[in-house]
N, C-alpha and C positions, 0 to 999 in steps of 0.2 A: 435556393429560393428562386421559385419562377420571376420573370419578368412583370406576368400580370399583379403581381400584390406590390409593385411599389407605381407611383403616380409624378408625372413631372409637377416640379418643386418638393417636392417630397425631402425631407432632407435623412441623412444617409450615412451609416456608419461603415468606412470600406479596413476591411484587413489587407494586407497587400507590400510589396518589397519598396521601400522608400529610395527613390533615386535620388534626390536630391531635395533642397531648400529654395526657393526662391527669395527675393531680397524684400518680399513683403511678408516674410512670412510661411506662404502657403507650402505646404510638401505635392512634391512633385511624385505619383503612385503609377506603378507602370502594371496598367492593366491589360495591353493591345500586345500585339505583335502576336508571333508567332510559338510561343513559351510564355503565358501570361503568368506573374507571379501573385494574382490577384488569390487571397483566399477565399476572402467573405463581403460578402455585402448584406446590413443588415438595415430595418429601418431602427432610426433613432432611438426612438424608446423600447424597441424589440429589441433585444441583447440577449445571445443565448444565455442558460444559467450553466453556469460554470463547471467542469466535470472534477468531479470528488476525485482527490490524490491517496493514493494507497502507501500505509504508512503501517510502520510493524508496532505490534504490538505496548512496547515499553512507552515507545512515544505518546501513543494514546491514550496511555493511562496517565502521563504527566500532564499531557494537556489537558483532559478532564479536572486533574487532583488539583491544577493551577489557573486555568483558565479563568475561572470567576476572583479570583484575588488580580489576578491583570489587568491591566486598562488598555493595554494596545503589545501589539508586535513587537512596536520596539522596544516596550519594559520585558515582553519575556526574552527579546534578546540579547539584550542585560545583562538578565538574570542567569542566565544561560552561557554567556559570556564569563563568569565571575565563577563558577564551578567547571568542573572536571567528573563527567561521568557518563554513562552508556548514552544518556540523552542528547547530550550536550556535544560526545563528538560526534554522533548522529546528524546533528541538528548541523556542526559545524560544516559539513560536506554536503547537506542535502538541502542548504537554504531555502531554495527557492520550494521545494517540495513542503519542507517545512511553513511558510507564508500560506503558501496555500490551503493545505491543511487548518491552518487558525484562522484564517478568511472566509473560506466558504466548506468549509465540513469535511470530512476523510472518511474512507474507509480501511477497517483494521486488515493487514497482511495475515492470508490465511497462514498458520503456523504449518509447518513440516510437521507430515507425523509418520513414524515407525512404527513397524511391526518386527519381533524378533524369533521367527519361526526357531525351534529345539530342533540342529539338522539330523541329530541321531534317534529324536524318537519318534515314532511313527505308531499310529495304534494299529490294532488286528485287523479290522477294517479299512486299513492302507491312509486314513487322514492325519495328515500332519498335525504334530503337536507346536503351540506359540507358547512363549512365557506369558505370565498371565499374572495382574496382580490382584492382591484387595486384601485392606486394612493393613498393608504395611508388607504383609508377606507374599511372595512369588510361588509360583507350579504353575506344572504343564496342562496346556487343554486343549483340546482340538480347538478350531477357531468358533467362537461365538462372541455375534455382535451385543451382547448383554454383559460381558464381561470385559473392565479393562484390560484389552492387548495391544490398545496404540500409545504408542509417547509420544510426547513432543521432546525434542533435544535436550531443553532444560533437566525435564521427567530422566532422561538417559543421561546425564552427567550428575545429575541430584541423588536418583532414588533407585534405579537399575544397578544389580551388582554388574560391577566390572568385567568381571566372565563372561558374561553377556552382551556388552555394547559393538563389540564386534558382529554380534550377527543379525545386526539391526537393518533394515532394510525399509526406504521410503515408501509407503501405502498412501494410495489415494482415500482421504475418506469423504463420506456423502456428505 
C-alpha cells in the first residue's frame, strides 16, 4: 500500500513481528531498522479478503454434506473428534487448514490423473495405443481426448485391472 491512501490519525491495522508487551498493554511492533519485520499495513476497515485454502477432495465433500447441520467450528470439531475416518485424520493434522476452509471458502485439490499407455502396442501408423475405458469394459485406442483414458487413483485401485496399474503414468490434464 502506497503511503499516499492512508492520512495522519487515520487509524491502522499493522501485521508485523511482536517484540514485546508493555505494562499498559500496548505491543511493542518492530517495524525500523535495518531487516523490518513489518508485513502489512492496512487501514481499519480495509482488511484484505482472505485467500482460499486448498483442500482435497473428500474434505469438501464432508463439509458441503455437514456444514448446514453445524453451527460453528467448534461443533464440527467435535464431531470430528468422536469418529475415526479419512476426514477426521485429515482434519486431525491439518487443523489450521481445516478452520480456514469452514471460515472463509476453499478450493477443491486438483485430483492426479493417469494415463496407461499399452507399451507393446503401437498402430501401423506408429501412434501409441492407451487403455481405454466405457461402460465397464477396457481396449486399446490411440489417444483421444473423447474417450475415457485418464484415472484418478481411486478410478486405478477400484476399476483398472491390475495388469495395468503398473503402467500408469501421471498426465497433466487441461
Amino acid at each position: 500500500m502506497s503511503k499516499q491512501e492512508f492520512q495522519t490519525g487515520q487509524y491502522v491495522i499493522v501485521e508485523g513481528k511482536c517484540e514485546g508487551v508493555k505494562h499498559d498493554g500496548r505491543l511493542l511492533i518492530n517495524f525500523f531498522g535495518e531487516n523490518p519485520e513489518l508485513t502489512a499495513v492496512y487501514p481499519k476497515n480495509v482488511l484484505p479478503k482472505p485467500q482460499k485454502v486448498v483442500i482435497p477432495k473428500f474434505v469438501a465433500e464432508w463439509i458441503e454434506d455437514n456444514k448446514s447441520d453445524i453451527d460453528t467450528l467448534y461443533t464440527a470439531y467435535a464431531l470430528l473428534s468422536r469418529i475415526k475416518n479419512d476426514v477426521s485424520l485429515w482434519v486431525n493434522s491439518n487443523q489450521d487448514t481445516f478452520a480456514r476452509a469452514w471460515l472463509d471458502g476453499y478450493e477443491v485439490e486438483k485430483e492426479k490423473m493417469y494415463i496407461i499407455p499399452l507399451k507393446s502396442l503401437i498402430t501401423t501408423d506408429g501412434h501409441q495405443q492407451y487403455l481405454t475405458g466405457k461402460a465397464g469394459r477396457f481396449f486399446a485406442s490411440r489417444r483421444n481426448y473423447s474417450l475415457k483414458q485418464t484415472f484418478t487413483q481411486t478410478e486405478l485401485d477400484n476399476n483398472v485391472p491390475a495388469c495395468y496399474r503398473e503402467w500408469a503414468e501421471p498426465v497433466e490434464v487441461e
